[in-house]
N, C-alpha and C positions, 0 to 999 in steps of 0.2 A: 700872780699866783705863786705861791711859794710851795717847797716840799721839806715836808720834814721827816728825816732820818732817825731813827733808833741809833743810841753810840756804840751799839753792838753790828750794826750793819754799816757805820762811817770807816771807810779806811784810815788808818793811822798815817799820818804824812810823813812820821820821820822814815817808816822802815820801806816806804814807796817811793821815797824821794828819787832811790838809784834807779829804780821800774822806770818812771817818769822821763826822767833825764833819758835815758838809753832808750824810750820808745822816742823822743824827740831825737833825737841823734837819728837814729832807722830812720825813721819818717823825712826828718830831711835830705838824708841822703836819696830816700827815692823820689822825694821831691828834686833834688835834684838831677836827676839820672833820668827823669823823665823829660825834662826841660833838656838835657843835651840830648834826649833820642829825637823831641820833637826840632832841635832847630839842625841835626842830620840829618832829618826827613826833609826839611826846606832846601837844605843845600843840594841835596839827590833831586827834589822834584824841579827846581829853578836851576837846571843845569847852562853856564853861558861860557863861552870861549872868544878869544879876544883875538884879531888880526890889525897891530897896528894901530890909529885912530879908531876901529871899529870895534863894538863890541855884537855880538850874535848869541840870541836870549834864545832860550829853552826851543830848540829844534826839536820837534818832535811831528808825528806819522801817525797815521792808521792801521789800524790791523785789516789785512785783508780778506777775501772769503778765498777757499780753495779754488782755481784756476782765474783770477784775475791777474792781467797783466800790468796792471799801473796801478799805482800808487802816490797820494798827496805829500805834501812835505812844506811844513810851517817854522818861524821862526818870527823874530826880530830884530832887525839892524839898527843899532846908533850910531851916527858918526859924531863921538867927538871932538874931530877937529875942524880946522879953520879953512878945508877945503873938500868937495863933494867927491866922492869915490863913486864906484859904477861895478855892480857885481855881476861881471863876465858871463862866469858858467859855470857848472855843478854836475863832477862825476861821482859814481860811487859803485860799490863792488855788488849792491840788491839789485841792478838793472842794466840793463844794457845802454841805454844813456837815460839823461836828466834834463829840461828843460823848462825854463822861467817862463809859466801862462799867466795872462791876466783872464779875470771874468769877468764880463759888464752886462749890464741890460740896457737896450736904444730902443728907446719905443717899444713897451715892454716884451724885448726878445733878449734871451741871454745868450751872451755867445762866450765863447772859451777858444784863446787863441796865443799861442807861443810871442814872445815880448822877442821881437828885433833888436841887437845893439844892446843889451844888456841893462842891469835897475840903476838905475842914479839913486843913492844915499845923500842928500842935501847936509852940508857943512851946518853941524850943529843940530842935527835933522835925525827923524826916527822913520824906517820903512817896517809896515807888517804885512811879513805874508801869511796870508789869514785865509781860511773856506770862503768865496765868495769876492774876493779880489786876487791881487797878486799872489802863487801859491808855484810852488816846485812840482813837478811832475816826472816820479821815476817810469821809466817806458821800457817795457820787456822785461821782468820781473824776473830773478834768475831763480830769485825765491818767495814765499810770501813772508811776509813780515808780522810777525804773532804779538797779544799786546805781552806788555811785560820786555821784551827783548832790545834791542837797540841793534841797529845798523850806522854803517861809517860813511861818511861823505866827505869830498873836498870841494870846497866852494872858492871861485878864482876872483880877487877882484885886480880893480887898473891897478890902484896905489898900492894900496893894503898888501896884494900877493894874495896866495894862497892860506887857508888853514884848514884843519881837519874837524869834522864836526860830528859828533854823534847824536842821532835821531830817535828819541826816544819812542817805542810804538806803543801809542792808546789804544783805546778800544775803537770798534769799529761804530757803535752809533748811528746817527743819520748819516746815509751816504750823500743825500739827496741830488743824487747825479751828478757831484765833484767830479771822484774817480770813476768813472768810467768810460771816460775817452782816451783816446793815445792816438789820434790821427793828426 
């Protein structure tokens, strides 16, 4: 299907040529300027900090309801090197202390219980602590932690040492009985 124009309603191309040019101009520029908002949104949402051979991907939390006292805390560990690290312990200034729980089901019972002796990160090896497995657990909440906001941790390993990590807080979502234990 074709359209045909009257040469009284075609625009002349010489005296638009500059129009044209200069709206390509604008337009790529916001074509561009959108393209680096969106990949400083990835860098803000994929926030990682490094300790050494290990790398610790996007830590981030739960919003809580008013007067709970704990709080989850997620993450992931890579060890890039050529020998297995072990992550100690985990303080921070939202709680009065912090503790590494695993969750399991045994015959279908799940239970939730604080990890003895600390996580081993396997040499070359990725650990997630995830809802429903290994996950952090802040205990005696000094505050609640609202989505949007971030809270600071320091997490201890053997090799590695220490680093400081901040916790991004999501939304709260299904709880489905994570948080709500602290014994």
């Amino acid at each position: 299907m074709s359209y045909f124009f009257p040469t009284a309603a075609r625009p002349a191309l010489g005296r638009n040529r500059s129009f044209l040019r200069s709206f390509e101009e604008r337009l790529g520029i916001a074509v561009l300027a959108l393209a680096l908002l969106f990949a400083g949104a990835q860098t803000v949402l994929a926030h990682e900090f490094k300790a050494g051979d290990l790398e610790i991907g996007h830590p981030w939390s739960r919003a809580t309801p008013a007067g709970a006292k704990v709080a989850g805390g997620y993450f992931t560990i890579t060890n890039n090197g050529s020998a297995p690290d072990r992550l100690l312990s985990i303080s921070s200034d939202v709680s009065d202390k912090a503790e590494l729980h695993e969750m399991a089901v045994k015959d279908g019972v799940m239970t939730m219980r604080p990890v003895a002796g600390g996580l081993e990160i396997p040499a070359g090896g990725k650990v997630a602590l995830a809802p429903g497995g290994y996950h952090l657990m802040f205990i005696g909440l000094k505050r609640q932690p609202k989505q949007g906001e971030k809270f600071s941790a320091t997490l201890t390993f053997e090799k590695a040492g220490t680093v400081s990590v901040d916790f991004a807080v999501e939304g709260m979502g299904e709880m489905g009985g994570m948080d709500d234990h602290a014994n």
